[in-house]
C-alpha positions as CSV (number, residue, x, y, z in Angstrom):
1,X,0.0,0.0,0.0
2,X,1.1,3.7,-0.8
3,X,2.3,6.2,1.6
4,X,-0.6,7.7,3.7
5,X,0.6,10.8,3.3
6,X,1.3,10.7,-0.5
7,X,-2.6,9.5,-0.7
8,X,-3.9,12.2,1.3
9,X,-2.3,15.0,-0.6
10,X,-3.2,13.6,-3.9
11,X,-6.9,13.4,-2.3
12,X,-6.8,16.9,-1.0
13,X,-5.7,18.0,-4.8
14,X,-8.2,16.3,-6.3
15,X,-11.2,17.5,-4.3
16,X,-8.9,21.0,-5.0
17,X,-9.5,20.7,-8.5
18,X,-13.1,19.8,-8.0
19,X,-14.3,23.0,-6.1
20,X,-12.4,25.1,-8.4
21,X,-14.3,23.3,-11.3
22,X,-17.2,24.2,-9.7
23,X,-16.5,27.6,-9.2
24,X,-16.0,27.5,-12.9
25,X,-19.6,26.5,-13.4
26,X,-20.7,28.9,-11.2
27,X,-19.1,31.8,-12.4
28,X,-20.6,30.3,-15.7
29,X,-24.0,30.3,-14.6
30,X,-23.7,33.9,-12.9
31,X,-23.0,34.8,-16.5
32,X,-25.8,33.6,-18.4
33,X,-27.8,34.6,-15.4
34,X,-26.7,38.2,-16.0
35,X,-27.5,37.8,-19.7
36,X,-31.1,36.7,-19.6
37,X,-32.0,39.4,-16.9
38,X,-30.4,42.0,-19.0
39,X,-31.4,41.1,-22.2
40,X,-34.8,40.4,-21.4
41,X,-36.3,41.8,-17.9
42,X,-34.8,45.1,-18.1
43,X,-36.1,45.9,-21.7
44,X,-39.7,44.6,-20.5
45,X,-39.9,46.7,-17.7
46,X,-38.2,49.4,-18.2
47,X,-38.9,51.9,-20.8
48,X,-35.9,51.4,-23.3
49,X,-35.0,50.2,-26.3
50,X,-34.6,46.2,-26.5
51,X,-32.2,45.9,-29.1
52,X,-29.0,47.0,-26.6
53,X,-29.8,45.3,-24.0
54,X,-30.2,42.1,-25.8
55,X,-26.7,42.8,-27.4
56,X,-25.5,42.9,-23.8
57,X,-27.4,40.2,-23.0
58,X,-25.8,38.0,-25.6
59,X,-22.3,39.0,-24.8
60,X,-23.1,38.1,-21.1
61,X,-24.2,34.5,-22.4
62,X,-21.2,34.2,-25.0
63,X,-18.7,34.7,-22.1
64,X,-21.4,32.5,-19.7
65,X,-20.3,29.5,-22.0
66,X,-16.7,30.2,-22.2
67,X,-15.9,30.2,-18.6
68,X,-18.0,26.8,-18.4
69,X,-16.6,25.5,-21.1
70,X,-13.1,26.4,-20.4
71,X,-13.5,25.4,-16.6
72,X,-14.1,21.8,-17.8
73,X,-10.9,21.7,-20.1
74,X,-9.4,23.1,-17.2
75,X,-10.0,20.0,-14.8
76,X,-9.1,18.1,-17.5
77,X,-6.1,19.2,-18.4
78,X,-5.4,19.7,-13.5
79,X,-6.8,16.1,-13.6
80,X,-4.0,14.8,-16.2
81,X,-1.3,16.7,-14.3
82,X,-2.2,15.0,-11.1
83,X,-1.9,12.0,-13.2
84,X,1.4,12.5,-14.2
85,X,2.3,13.9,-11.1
86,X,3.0,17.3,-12.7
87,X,1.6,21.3,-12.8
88,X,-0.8,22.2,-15.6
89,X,-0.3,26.3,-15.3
90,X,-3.5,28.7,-16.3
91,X,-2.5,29.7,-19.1
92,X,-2.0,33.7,-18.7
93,X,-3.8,34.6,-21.9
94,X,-6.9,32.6,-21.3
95,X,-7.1,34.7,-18.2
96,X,-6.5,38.1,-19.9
97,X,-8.7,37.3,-22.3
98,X,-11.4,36.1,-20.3
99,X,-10.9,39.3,-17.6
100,X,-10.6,41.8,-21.0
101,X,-14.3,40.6,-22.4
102,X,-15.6,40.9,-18.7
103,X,-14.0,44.7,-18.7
104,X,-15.8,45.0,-21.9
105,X,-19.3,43.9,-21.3
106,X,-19.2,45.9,-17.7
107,X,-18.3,49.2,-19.0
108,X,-21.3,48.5,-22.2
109,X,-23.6,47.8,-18.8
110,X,-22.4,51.2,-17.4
111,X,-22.8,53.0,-20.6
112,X,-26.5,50.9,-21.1
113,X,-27.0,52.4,-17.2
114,X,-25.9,56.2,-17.6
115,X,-26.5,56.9,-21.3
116,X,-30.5,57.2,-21.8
């Protein structure tokens, strides 16, 4: 049998990798949430026009589904690492990009807020 100790870190970075993998998902699912509320309950009750807000709101779902979708590829790629008893680095331009198109879409919500 394998060293207790080797088993309970390799546990621990496992179940690591899981929580962040959910995290993912939920960061995902805070997305899309985002982009259905502003790209169709704001433009049905308030008195503006639809057609920015559903942009918005479809730029709010396009980066909904990357973050999921990359989160999964992500513990793939943590989960084959641990296999191989190695590091799978995130990769620095998957996180610019994904923290650029977030910049983006929140300063179109602010101009959507404050420009009427």
């Amino acid at each position: 049998m394998g060293d207790p100790e080797v088993t309970d870190v390799s546990r621990r970075s496992r179940l690591a990798n899981e929580r962040t993998y959910l995290a993912w998902l939920r960061t995902g699912l805070a997305a899309i949430a985002v982009a259905v509320a502003t790209g169709k309950i704001v433009p049905s009750v308030a008195d503006v026009s639809e057609l920015p807000f559903e942009l918005l709101g479809g730029g709010f779902a396009l980066l909904g589904l990357a973050v999921t979708s990359y989160g999964a590829r992500r513990f793939g790629e943590v989960e084959r690492a641990l296999d191989e008893d190695s590091f799978a680095p995130l990769q620095p331009s998957v996180a610019t990009a994904l923290a650029a198109a977030t910049c983006v879409l929140a300063v179109a919500a602010l101009v959507l807020v404050f420009v009427r």
